[in-house]
Backbone as CSV, one residue per row, in Angstrom:
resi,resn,N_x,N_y,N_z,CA_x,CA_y,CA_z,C_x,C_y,C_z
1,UNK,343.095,128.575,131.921,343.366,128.103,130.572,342.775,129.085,129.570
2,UNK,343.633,129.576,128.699,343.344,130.757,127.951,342.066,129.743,126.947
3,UNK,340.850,130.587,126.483,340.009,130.121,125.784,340.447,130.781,123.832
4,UNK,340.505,129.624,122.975,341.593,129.867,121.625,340.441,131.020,120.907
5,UNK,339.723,131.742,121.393,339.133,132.630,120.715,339.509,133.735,121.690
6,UNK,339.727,133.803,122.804,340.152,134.963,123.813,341.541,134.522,124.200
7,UNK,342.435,134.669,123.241,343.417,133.926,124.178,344.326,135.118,125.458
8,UNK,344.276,136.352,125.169,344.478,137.254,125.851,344.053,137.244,127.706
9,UNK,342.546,136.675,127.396,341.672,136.786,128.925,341.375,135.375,129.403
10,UNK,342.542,134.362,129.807,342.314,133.296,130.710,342.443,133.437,131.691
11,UNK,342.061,132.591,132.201,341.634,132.670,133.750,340.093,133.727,134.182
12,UNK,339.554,134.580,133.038,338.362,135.111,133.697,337.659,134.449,133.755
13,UNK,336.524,134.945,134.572,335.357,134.064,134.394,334.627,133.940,132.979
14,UNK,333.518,132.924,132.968,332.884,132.785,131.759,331.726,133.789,131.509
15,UNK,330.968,134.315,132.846,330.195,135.574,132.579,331.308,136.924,131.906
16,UNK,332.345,136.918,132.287,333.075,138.572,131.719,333.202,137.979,130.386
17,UNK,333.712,136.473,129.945,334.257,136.566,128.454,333.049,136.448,127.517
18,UNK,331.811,136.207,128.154,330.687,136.406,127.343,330.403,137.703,126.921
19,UNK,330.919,138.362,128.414,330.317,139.386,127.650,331.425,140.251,127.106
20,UNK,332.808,140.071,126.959,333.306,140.769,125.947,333.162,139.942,124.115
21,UNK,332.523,138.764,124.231,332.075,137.952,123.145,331.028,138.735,122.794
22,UNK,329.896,139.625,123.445,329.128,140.131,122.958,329.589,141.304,122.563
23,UNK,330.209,142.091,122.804,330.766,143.381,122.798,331.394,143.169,121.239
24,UNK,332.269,142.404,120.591,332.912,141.984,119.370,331.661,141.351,118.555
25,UNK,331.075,140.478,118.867,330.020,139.974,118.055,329.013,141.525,117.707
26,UNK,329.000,142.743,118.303,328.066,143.767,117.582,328.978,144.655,117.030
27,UNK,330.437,144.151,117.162,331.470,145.116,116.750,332.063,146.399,117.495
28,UNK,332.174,146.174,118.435,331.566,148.037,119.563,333.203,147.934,120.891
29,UNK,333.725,146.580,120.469,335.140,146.487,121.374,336.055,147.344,120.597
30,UNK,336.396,147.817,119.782,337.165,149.165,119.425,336.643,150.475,120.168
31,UNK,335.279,150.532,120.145,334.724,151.869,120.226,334.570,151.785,121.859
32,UNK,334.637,150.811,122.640,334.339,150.915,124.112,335.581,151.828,124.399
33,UNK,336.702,150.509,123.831,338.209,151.007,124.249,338.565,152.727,123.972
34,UNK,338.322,153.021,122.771,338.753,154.779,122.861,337.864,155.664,123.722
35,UNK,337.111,155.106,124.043,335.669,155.878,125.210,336.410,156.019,126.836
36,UNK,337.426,154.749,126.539,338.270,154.407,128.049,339.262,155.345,128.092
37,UNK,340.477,154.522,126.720,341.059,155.700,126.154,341.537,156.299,125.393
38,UNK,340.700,157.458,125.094,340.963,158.521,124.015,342.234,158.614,123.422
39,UNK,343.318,158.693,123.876,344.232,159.533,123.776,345.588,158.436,123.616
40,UNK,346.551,158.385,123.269,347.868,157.838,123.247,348.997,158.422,124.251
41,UNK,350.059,157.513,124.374,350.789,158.270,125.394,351.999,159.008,124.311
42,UNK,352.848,159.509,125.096,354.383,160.211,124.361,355.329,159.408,124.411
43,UNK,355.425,158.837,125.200,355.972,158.049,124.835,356.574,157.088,124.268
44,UNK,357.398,158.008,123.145,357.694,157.203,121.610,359.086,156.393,121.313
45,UNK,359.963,156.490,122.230,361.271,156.176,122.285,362.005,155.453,123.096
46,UNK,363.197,154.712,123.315,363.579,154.163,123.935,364.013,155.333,125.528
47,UNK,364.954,156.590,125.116,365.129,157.473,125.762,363.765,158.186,126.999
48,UNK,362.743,158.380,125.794,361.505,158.365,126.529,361.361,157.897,127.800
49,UNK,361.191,155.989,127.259,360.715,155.471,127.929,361.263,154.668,129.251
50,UNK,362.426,155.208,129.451,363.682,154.930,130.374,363.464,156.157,131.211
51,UNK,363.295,157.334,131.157,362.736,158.825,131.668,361.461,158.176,132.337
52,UNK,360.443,157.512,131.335,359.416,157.555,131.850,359.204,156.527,133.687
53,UNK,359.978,154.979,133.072,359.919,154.325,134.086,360.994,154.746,135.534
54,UNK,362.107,155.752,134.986,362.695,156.023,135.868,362.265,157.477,136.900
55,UNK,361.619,158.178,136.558,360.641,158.535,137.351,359.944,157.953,138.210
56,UNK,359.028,156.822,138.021,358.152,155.881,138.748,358.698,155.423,139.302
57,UNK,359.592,155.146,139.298,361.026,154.206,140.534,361.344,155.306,141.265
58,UNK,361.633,156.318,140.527,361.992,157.172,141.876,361.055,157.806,142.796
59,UNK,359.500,157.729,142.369,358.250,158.013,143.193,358.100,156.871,144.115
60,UNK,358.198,155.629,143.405,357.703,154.818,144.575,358.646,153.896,144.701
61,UNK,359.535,153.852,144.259,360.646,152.602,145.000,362.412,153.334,144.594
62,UNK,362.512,154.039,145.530,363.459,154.357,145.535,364.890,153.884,146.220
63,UNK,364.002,152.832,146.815,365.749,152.180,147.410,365.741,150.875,146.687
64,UNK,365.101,150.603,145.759,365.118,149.028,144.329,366.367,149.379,143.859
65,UNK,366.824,148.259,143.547,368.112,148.692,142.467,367.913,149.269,141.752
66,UNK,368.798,149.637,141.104,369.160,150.764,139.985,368.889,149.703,138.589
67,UNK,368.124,150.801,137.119,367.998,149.882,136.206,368.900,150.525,135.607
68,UNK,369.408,149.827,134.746,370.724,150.435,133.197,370.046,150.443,132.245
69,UNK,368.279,150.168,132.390,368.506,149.699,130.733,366.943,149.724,130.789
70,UNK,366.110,150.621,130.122,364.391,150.344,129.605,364.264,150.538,128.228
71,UNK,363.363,150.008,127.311,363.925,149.615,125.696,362.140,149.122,125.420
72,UNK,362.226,149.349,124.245,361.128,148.775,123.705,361.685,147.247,122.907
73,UNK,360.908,146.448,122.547,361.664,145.095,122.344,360.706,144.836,121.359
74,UNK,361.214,144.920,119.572,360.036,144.168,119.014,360.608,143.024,118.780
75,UNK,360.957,142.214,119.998,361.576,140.517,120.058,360.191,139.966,121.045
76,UNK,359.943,140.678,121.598,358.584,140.392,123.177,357.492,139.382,121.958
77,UNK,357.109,138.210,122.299,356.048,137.713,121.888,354.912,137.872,122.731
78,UNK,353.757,138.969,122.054,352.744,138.994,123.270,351.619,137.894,123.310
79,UNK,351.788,136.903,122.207,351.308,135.620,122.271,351.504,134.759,123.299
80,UNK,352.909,134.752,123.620,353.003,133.926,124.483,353.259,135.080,126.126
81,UNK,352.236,135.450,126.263,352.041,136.678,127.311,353.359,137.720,127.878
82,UNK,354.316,137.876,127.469,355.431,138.699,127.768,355.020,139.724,127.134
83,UNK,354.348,140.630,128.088,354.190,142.163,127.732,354.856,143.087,128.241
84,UNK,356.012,142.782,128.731,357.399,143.267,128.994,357.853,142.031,130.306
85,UNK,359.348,142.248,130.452,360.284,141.335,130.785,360.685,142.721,131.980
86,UNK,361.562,141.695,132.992,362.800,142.494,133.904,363.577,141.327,134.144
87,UNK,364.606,141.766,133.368,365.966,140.998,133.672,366.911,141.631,133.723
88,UNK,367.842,140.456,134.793,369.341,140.557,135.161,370.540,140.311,133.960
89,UNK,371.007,141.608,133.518,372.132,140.840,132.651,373.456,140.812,133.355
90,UNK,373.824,139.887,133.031,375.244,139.708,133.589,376.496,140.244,132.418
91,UNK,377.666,141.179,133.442,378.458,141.369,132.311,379.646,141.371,133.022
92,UNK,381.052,140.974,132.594,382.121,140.971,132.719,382.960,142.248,132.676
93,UNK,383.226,143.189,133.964,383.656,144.321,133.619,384.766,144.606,134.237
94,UNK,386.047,145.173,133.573,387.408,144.545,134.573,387.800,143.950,135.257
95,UNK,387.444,142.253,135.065,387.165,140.852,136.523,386.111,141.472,137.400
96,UNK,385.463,141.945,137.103,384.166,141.485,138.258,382.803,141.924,137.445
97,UNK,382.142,140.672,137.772,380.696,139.963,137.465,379.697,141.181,137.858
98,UNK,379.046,141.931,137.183,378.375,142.535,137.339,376.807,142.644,137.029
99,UNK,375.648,142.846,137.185,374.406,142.256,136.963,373.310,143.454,136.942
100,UNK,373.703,143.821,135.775,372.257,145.365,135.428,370.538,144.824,135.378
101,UNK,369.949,145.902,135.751,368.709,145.503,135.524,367.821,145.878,134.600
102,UNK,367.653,144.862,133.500,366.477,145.673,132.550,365.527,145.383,132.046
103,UNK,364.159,146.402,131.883,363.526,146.785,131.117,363.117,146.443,129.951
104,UNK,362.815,145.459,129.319,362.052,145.481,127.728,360.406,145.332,128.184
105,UNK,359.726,146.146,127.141,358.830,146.519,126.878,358.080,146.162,125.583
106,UNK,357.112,145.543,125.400,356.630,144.958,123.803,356.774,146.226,122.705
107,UNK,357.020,145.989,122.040,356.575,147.030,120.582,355.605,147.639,120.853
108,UNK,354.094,146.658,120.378,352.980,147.392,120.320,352.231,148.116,121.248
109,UNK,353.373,148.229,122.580,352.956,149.621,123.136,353.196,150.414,122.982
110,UNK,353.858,151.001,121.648,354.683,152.297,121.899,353.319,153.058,121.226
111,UNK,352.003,152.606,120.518,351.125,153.031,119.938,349.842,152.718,120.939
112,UNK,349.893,152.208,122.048,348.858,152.182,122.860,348.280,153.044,124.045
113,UNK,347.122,152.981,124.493,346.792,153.884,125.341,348.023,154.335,126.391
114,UNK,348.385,155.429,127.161,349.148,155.947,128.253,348.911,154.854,129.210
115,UNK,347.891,155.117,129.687,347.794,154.059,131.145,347.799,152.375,131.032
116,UNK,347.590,151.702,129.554,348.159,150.460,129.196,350.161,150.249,129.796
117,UNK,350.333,151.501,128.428,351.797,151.882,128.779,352.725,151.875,130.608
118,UNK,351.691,152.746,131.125,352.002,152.466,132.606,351.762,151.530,133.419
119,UNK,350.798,150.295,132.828,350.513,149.379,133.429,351.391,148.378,133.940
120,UNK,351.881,148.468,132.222,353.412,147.319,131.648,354.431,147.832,132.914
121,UNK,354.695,149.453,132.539,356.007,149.857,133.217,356.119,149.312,135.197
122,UNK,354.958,149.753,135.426,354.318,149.723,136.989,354.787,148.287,137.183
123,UNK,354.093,147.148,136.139,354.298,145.997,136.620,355.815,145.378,136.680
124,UNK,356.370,146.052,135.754,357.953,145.017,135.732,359.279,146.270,137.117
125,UNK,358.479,147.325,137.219,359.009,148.087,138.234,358.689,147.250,139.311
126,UNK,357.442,146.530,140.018,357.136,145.941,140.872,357.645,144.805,141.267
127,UNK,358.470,144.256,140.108,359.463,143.018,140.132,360.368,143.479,140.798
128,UNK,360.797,144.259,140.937,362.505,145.169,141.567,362.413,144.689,142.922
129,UNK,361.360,144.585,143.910,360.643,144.757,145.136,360.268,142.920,145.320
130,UNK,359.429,143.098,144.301,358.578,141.422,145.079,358.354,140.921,143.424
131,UNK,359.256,139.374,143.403,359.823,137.998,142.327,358.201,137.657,141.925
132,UNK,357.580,137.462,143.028,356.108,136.424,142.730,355.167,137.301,142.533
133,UNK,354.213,137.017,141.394,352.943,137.224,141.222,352.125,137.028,142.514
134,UNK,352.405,137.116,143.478,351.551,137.350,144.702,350.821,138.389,145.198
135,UNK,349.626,138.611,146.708,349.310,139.133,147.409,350.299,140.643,146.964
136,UNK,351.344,140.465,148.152,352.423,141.342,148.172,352.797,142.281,146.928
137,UNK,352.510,141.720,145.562,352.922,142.289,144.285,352.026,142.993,143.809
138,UNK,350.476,142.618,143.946,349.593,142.881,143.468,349.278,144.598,144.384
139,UNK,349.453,144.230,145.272,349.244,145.303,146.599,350.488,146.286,145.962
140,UNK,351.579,146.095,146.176,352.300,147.027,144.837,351.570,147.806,143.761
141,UNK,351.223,146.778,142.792,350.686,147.505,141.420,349.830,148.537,141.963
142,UNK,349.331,148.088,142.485,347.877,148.854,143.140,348.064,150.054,143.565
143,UNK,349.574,150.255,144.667,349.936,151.436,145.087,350.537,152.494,144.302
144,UNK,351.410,151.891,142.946,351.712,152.889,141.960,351.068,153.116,140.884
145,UNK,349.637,152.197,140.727,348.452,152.449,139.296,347.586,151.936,140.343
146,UNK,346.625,153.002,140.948,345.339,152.980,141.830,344.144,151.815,140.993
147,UNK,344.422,151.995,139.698,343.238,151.068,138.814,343.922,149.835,137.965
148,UNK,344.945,149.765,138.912,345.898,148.896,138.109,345.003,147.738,137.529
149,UNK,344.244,146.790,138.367,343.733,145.421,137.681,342.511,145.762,136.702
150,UNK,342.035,147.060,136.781,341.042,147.401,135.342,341.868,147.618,134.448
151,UNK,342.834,148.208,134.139,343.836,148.610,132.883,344.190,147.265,132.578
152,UNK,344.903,146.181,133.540,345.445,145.055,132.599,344.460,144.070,132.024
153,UNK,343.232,144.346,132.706,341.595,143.537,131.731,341.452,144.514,130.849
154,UNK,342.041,145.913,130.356,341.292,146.481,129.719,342.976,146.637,128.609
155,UNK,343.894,146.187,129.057,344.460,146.168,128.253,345.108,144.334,127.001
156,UNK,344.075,143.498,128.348,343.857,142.563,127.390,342.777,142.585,126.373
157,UNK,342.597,143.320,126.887,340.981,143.634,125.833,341.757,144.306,124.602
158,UNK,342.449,145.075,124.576,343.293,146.356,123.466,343.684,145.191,122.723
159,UNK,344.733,143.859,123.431,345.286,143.282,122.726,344.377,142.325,121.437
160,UNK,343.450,141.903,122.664,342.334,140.901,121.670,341.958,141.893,120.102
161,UNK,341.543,143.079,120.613,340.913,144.262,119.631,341.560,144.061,118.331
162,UNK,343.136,144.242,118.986,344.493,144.431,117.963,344.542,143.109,117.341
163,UNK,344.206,142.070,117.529,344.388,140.447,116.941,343.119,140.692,116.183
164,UNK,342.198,140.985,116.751,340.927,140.754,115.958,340.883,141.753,114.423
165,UNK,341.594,142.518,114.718,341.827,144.096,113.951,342.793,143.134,112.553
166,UNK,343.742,142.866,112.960,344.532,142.333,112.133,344.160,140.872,111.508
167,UNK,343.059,140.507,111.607,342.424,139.248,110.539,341.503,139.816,109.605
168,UNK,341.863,139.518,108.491,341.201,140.108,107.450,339.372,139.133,107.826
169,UNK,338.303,140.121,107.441,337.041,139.889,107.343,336.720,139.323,106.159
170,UNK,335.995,138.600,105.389,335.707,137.755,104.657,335.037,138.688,103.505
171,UNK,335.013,139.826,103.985,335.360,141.007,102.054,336.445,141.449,102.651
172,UNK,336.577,141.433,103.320,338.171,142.005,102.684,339.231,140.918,102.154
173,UNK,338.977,139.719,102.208,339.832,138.736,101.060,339.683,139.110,99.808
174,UNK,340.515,138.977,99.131,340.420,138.794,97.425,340.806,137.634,97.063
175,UNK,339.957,137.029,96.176,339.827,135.882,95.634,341.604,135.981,95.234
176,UNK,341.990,134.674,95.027,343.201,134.630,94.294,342.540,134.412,92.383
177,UNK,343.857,135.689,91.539,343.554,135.272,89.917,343.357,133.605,89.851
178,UNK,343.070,133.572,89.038,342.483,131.785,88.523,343.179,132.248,86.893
């Protein structure tokens, strides 16, 4: 059960969310994160980022279906945890039912760390292979992002950063004129 001040990190334990509660309470969860990581990826485009995941399919899952389609989506609510999607679209193409596979990706990765970026991609590539959040899937992530389960705690952490980032602090309100 996501906790309404972390809603990013449910299910951790209560020792880790303390202590990323302490980490924000001295202000220092921005500054951990660029220490992790520095740098942004290139990945700026839809074209990009269809290159990018289609590479990784062809390193490690090369007999998965074929995707038609990787996209950035600023439709993805990462509130309600969809930090990218893989779906089947269905399309009607001279009488016969045909079913592409794609790719959306949240917005606010196109400005986030590289290995966040690959986290997302790794994980909805891993859908191609294995449906369930299981054993089997996880053992996946793992094989195409070696640090896979630190990046997605460390990229719930980016997200919290980014929520926390975007509430104004109590000077930075301005009174409303009277």
């Amino acid at each position: 059960m996501p906790h309404r001040d972390l809603p990013f990190l449910g299910g951790y334990p209560a020792s880790t969310l303390d202590q990323v509660r302490a980490l924000i309470a001295r202000g220092e969860l921005g500054a951990y994160l660029a220490r992790r990581y520095p740098g942004r990826h290139a990945v700026r485009n839809d074209g990009a980022l269809y290159e990018h995941a289609m590479a990784l399919k062809q390193r490690y899952l090369r007999n998965a279906p074929l995707l038609s389609k990787v996209h950035y989506d600023n439709r993805l609510q990462i509130d309600q945890r969809a930090l990218g999607t893989l779906t089947a679209v269905s399309r009607v193409q001279g009488g016969q039912l045909k079913a592409k596979k794609e790719i959306r990706v949240a917005a606010v990765f196109k400005d986030a760390p590289a290995d966040m970026l690959q986290m997302i991609v790794v994980h909805e590539l891993a859908h191609l292979k294995e449906r369930e959040h299981d054993k089997a899937f996880y053992a996946l992530c793992e094989h195409m992002l070696p640090d896979y389960h630190q990046v997605e705690f460390d990229t719930r952490l980016y997200l919290t950063w980014r929520a926390l980032e975007s509430v104004p602090t109590v000077t930075q309100v301005t009174p409303p004129n009277e």
